[in-house]
N, C-alpha and C positions, 0 to 999 in steps of 0.2 A: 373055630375054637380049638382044636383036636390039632389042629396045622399052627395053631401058636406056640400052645403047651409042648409040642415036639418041638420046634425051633427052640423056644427057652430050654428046654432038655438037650438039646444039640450045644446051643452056645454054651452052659453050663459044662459040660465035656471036655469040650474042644477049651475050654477057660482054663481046666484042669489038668489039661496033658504036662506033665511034667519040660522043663528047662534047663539043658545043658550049660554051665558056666564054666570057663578057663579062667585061671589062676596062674600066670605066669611071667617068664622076663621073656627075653630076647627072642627065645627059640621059639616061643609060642607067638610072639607081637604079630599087632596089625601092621600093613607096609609102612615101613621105615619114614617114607616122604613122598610126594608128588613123581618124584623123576626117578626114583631106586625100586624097582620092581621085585626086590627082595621083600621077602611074607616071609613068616614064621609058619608052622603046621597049626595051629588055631584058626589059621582064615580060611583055608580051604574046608574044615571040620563042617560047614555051614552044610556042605556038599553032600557028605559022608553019609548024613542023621536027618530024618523027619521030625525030629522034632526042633524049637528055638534054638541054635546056640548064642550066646554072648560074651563074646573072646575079650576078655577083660586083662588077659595080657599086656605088661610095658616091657618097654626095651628099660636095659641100665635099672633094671630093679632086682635085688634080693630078698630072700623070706624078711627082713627084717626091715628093709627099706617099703614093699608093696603094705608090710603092716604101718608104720611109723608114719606114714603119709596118707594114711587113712582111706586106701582102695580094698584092704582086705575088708572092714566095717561096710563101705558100701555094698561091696560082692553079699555081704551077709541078708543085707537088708534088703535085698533084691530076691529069695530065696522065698520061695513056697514051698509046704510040703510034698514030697517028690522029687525035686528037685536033684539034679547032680553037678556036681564041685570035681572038673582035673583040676589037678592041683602039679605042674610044673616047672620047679626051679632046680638050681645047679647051676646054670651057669655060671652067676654073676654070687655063687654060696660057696664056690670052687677055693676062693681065693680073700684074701683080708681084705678089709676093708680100702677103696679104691674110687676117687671120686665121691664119697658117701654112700656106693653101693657096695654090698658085699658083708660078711658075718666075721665075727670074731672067734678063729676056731681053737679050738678046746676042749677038754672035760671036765675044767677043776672049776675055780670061781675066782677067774680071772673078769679085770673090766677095762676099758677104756673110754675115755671123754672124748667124743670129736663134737667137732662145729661146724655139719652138714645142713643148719635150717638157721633160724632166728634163736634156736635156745640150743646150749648143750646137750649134746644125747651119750647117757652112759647107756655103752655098750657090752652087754655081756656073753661069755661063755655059755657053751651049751648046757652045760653041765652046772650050770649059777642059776 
């Protein structure tokens, strides 16, 4: 009896240790493809850390694309109390919008309309 109530006290624990997530594009991503043996620093992180990681990094994504496609909401909904969020991008935030990744840079409350999905996405200024 005494050797259960510890085991449920054990798995309750260990249920509890907090989980490392990445948040990121290119530089973070999982391997590119089957035959390119290029990895981002997120897949190695596995290595680093005792505790889970789960490198939720994509290649060709920016802050605005990883949200707009609905991975930032998943990442969320995956989060326990405890929990830690890296959070990087730049790469693909460097520069205007390009293939449908990439930010519209500014500070005033500038917009633009592209047709990167099924519907229009106005996109805005940092500072909009």
């Amino acid at each position: 009896m005494l050797q259960s109530a510890f085991l449920l006290a054990w798995a309750g624990l260990a249920a509890a240790a907090p989980s490392i997530f990445i948040a990121g594009d290119l530089t973070a991503a999982k391997l590119f493809n089957a035959t390119d043996p290029r990895q981002g620093w997120g897949e190695p992180a596995h290595d680093l850390f005792s505790l889970n990681v789960t490198n939720d990094a994509l290649q060709a994504r920016s802050t605005r694309t990883f949200i707009t496609e609905g991975h930032w909401t998943a990442l969320l909904s995956s989060l326990s109390p405890g929990d830690y969020v890296v959070i990087e991008f730049g790469h693909n935030d460097a520069h205007s919008i390009v293939n449908g990744a990439g930010v519209l840079n500014g500070t005033g409350d500038e917009t633009i309309t592209i047709q990167s999905g099924p519907e229009p996405e106005v996109v805005q200024t940092f500072g909009a």
